[in-house]
TIVEXBA-431872 format. One line per field, with one value per atom (N, C-alpha, C, O): residue number from 1; residue in one letter; x, z, y. Coordinates in nm, 2 decimals. Atoms other than C-alpha are relative to their C-alpha. Layout:
TIVEXBA-431872
nufi: [NUM	...]
kolkol: [A	...]
east: [X	...]
up: [Z	...]
north: [Y	...]
***
This chain:
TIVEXBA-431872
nufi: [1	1	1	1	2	2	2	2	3	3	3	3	4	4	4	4	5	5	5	5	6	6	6	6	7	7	7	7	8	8	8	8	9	9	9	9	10	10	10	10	11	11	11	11	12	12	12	12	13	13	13	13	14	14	14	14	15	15	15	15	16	16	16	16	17	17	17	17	18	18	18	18	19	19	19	19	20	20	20	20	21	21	21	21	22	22	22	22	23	23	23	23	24	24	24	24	25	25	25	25	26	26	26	26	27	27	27	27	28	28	28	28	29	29	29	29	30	30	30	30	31	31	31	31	32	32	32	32	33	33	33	33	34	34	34	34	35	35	35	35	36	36	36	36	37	37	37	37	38	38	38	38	39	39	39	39	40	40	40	40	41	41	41	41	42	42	42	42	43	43	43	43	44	44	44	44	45	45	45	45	46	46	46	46	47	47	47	47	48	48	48	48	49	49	49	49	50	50	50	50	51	51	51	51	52	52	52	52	53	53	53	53	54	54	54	54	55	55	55	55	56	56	56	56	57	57	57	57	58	58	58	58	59	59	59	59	60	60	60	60	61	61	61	61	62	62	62	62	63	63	63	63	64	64	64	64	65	65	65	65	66	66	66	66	67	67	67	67	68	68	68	68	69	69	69	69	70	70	70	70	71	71	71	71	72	72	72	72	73	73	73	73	74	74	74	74	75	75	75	75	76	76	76	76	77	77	77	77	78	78	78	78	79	79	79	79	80	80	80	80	81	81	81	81	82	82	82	82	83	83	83	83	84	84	84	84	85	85	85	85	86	86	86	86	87	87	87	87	88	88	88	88	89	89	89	89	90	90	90	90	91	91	91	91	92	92	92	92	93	93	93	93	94	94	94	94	95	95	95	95	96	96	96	96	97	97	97	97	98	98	98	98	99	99	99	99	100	100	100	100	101	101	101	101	102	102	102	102	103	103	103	103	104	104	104	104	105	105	105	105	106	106	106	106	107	107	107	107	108	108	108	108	109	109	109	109	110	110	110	110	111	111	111	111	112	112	112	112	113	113	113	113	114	114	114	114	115	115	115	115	116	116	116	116	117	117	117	117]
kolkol: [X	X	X	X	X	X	X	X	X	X	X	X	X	X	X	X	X	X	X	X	X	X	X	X	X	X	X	X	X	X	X	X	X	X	X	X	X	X	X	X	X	X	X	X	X	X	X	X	X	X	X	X	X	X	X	X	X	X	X	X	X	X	X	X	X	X	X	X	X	X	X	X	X	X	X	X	X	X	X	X	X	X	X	X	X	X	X	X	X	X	X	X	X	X	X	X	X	X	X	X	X	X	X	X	X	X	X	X	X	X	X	X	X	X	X	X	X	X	X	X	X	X	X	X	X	X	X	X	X	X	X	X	X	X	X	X	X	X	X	X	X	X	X	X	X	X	X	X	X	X	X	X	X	X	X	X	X	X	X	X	X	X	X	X	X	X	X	X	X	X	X	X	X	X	X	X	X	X	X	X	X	X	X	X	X	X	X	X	X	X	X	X	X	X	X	X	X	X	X	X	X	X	X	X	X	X	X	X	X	X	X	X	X	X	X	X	X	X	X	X	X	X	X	X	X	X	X	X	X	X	X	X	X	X	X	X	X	X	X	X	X	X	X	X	X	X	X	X	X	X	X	X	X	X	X	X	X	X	X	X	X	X	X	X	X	X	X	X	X	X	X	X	X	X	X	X	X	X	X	X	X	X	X	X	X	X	X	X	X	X	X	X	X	X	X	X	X	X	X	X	X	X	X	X	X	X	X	X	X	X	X	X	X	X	X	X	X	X	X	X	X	X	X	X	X	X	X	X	X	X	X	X	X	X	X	X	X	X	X	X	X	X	X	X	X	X	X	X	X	X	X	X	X	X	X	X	X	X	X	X	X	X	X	X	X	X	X	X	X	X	X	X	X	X	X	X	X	X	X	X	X	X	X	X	X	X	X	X	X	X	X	X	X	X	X	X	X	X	X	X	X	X	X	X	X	X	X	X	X	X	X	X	X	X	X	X	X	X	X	X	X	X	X	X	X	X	X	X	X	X	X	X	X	X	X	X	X	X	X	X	X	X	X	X	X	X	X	X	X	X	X	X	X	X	X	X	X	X	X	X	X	X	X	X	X	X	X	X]
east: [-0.02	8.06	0.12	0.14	-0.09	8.34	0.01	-0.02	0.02	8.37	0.10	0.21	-0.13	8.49	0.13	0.21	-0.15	8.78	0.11	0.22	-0.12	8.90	-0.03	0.03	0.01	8.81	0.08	0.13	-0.13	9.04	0.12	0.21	-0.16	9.31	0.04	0.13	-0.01	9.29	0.01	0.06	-0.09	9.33	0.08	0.16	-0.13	9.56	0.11	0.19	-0.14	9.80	0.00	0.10	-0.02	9.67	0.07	0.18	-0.06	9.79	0.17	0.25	-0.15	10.15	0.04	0.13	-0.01	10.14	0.04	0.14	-0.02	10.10	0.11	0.19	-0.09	10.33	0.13	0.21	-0.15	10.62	-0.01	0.10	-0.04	10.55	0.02	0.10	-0.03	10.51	0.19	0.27	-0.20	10.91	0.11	0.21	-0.10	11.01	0.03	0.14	0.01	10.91	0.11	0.19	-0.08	11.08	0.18	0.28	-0.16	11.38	0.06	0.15	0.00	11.36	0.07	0.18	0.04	11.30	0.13	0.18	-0.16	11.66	0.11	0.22	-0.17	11.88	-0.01	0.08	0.03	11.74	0.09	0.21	-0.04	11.84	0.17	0.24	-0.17	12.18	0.07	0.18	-0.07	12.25	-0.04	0.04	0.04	12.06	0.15	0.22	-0.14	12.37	0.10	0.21	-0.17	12.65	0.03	0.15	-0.07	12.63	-0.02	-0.04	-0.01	12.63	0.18	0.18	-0.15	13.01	0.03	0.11	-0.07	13.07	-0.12	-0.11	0.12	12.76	0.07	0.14	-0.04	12.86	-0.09	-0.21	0.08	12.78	-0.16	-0.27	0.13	12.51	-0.09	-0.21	0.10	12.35	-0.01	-0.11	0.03	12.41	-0.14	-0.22	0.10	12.19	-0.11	-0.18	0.09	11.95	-0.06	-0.17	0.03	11.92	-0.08	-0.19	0.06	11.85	-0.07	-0.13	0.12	11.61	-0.12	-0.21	0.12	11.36	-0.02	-0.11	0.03	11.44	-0.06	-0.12	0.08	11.33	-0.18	-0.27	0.16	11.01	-0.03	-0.15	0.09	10.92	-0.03	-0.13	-0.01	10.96	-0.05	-0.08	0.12	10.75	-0.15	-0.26	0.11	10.52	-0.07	-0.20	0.01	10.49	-0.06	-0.14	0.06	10.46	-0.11	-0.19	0.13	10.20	-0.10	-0.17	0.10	9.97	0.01	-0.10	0.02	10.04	-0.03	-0.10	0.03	10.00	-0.18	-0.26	0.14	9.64	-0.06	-0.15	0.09	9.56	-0.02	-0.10	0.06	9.57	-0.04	-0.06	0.11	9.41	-0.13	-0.20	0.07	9.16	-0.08	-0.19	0.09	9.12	0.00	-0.03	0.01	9.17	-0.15	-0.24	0.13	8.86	-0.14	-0.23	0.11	8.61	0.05	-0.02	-0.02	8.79	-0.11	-0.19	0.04	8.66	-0.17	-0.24	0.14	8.31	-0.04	-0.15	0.03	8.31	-0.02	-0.13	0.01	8.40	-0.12	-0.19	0.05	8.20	-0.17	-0.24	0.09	7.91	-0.05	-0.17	0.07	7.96	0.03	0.01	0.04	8.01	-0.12	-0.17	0.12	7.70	-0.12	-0.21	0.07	7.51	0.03	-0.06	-0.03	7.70	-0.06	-0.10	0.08	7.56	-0.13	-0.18	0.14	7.26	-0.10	-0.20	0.04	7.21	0.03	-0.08	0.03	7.35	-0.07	-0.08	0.13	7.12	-0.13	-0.20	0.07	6.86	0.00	-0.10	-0.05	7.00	-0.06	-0.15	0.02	7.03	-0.19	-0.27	0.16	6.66	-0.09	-0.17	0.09	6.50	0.03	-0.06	-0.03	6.69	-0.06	-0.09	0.08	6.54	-0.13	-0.18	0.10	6.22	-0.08	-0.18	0.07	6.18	0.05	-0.02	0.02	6.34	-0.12	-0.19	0.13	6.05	-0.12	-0.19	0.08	5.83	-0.04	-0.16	0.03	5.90	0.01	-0.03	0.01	5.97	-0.16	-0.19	0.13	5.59	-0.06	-0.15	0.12	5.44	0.05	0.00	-0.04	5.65	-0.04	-0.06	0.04	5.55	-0.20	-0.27	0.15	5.17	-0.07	-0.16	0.02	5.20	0.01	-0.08	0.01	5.32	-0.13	-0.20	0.12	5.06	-0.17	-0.27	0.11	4.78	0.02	-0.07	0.03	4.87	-0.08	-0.06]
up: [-0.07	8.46	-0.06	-0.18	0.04	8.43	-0.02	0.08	0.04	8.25	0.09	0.15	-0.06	8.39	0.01	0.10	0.06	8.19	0.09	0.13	-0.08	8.37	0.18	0.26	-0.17	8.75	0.01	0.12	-0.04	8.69	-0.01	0.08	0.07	8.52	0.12	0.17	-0.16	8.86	0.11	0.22	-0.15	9.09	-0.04	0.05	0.02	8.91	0.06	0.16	-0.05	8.96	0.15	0.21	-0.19	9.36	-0.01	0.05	-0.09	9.37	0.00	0.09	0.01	9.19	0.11	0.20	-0.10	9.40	0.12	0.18	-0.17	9.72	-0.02	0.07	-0.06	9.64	0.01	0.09	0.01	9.54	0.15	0.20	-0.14	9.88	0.10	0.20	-0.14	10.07	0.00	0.08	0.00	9.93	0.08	0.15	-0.08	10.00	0.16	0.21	-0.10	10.33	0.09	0.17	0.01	10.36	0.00	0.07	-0.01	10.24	0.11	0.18	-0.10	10.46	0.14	0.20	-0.12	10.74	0.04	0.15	0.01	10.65	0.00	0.06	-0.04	10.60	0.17	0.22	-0.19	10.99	0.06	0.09	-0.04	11.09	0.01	0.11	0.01	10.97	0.05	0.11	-0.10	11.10	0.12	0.20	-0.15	11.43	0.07	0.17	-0.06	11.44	-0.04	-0.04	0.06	11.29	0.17	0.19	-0.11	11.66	0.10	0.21	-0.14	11.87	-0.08	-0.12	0.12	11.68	0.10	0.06	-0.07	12.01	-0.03	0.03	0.04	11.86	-0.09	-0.18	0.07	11.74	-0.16	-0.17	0.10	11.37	0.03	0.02	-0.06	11.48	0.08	0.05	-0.10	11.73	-0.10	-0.09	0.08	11.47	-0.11	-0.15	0.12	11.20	0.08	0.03	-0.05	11.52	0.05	0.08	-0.05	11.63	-0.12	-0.10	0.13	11.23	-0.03	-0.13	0.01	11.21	0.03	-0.05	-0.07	11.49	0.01	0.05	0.03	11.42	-0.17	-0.20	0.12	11.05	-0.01	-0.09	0.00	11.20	0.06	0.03	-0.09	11.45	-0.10	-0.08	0.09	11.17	-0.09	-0.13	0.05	10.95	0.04	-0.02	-0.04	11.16	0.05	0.07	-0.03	11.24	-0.09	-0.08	0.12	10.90	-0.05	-0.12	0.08	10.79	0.11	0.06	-0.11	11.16	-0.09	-0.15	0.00	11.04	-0.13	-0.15	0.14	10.64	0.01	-0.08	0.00	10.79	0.00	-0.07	-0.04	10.94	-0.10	-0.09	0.09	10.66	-0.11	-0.19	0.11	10.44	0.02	-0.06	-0.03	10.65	0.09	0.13	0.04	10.68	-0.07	-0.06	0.14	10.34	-0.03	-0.07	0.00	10.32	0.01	-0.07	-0.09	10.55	-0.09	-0.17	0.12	10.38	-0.12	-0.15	0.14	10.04	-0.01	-0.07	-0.02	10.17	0.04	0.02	-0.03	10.30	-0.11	-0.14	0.12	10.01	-0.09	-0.14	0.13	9.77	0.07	0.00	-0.07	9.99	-0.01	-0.02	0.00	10.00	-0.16	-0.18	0.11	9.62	-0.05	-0.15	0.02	9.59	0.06	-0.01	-0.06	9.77	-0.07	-0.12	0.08	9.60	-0.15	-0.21	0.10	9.30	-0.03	-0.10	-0.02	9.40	0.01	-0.06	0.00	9.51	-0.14	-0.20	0.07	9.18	-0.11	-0.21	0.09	8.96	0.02	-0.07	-0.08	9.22	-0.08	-0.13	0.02	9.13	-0.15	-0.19	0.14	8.74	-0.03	-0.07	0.03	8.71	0.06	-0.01	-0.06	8.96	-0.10	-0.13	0.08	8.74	-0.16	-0.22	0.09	8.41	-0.01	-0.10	0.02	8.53	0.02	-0.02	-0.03	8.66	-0.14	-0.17	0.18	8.26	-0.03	-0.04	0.05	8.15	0.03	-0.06	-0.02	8.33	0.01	0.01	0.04	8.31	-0.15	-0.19	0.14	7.93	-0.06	-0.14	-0.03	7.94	0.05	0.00	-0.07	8.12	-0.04	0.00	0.06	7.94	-0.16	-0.23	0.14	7.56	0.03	-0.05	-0.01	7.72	0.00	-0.05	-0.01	7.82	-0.12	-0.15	0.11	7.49	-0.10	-0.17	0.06	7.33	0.05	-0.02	-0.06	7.52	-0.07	-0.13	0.12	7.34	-0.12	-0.16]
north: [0.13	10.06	-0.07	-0.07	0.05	9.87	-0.17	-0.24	0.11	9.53	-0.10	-0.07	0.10	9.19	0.00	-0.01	0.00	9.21	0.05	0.00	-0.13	9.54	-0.04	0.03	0.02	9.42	-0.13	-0.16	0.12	9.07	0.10	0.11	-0.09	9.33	0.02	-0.04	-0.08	9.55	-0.10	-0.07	0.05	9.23	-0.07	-0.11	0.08	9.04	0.13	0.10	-0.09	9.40	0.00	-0.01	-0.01	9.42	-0.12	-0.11	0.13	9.06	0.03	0.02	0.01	9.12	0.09	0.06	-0.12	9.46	-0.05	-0.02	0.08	9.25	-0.08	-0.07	0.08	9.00	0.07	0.04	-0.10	9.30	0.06	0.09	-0.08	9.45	-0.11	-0.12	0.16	9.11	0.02	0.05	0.08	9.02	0.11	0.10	-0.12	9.42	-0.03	-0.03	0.03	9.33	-0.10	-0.07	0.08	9.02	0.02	-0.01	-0.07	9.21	0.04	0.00	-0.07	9.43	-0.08	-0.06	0.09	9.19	-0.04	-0.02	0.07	9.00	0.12	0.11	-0.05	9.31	0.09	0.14	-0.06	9.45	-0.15	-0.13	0.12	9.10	-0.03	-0.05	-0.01	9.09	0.13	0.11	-0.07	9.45	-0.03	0.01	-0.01	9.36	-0.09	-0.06	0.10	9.05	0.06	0.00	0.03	9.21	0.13	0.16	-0.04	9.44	-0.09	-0.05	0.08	9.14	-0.11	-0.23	0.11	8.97	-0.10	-0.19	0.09	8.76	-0.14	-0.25	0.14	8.50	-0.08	-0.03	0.11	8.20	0.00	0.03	0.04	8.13	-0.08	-0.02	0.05	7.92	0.08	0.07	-0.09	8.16	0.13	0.21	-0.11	8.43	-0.05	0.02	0.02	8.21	0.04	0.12	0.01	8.16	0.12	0.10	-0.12	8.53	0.05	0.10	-0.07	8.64	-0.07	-0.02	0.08	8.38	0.04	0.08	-0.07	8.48	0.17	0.25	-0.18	8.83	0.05	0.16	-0.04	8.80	-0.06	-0.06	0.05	8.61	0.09	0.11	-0.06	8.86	0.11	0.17	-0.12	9.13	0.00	0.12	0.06	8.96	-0.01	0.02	0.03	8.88	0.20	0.21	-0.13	9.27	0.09	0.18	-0.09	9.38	-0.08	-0.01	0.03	9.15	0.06	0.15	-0.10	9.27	0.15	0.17	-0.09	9.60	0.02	0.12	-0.03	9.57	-0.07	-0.06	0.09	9.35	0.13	0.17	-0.12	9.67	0.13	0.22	-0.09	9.89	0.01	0.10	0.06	9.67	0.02	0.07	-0.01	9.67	0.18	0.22	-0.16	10.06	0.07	0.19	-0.08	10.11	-0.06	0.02	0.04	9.90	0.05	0.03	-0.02	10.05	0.20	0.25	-0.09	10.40	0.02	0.11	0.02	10.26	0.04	0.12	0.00	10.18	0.13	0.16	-0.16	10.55	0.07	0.11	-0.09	10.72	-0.01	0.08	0.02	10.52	0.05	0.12	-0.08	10.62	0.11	0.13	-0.10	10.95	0.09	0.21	-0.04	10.97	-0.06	0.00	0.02	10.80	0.12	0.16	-0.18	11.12	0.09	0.16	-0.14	11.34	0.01	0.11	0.08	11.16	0.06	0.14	-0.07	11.21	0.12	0.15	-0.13	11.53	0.03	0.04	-0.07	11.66	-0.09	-0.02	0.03	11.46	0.04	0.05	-0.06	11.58	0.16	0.21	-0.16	11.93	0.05	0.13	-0.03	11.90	-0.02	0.07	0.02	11.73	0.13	0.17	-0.10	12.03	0.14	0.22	-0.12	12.29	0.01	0.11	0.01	12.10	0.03	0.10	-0.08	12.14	0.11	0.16	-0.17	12.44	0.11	0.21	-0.06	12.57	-0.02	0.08	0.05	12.36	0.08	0.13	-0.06	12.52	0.14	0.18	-0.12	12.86	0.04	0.15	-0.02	12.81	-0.02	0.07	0.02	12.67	0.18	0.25	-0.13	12.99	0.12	0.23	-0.13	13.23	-0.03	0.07	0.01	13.05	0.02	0.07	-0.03	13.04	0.19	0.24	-0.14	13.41	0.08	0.16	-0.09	13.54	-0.03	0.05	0.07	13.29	0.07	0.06	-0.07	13.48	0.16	0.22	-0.13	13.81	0.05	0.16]
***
């Protein structure tokens, strides 16, 4: 089991993690923007700020929908997995304990048998 300690550790890094991919993104976002304007050259400075503007918002807004969504099926993922390593769990502790007792039990009926000699 894993201590407090190590479960802040693990989200303090998801957070830095998110914020390095949020900014990539971001990046991203601005240099699409600036090639989207540098093939329109007849825009006025002004309409070029205003085109890479709404083009670094719609592009944003794109990657966060799409980074929601694979938060949210790495999620439902997680809860799968942890699931079906909980079974798996199971069964082989299931496994090992049936295999303990049935040693036991034939070490039992094989020390009774020689004991009967």
């Amino acid at each position: 089991m894993r201590s407090a300690a190590e479960m802040q550790l693990d989200q303090a890094v998801n957070e830095i993690e998110g914020f390095l991919l949020w900014e990539a993104e971001k990046d991203r976002a601005r240099t699409r923007a600036e090639a989207f304007c540098a093939g329109l050259p007849w825009l006025t400075d002004t309409q070029r700020r205003e085109v890479e503007l709404r083009y670094r918002q719609d592009q944003r807004e794109a990657s966060r929908a799409y980074l929601e969504r694979i938060a949210t099926r790495s999620a439902a993922l997680r809860t799968e997995y942890e699931g079906v390593y909980r079974a798996l769990r199971r069964r082989l502790i299931t496994a090992f304990l049936s295999g303990t007792v049935a040693m036991v039990v034939l070490t039992t009926v094989a020390a009774i048998g020689l004991g009967a000699r």
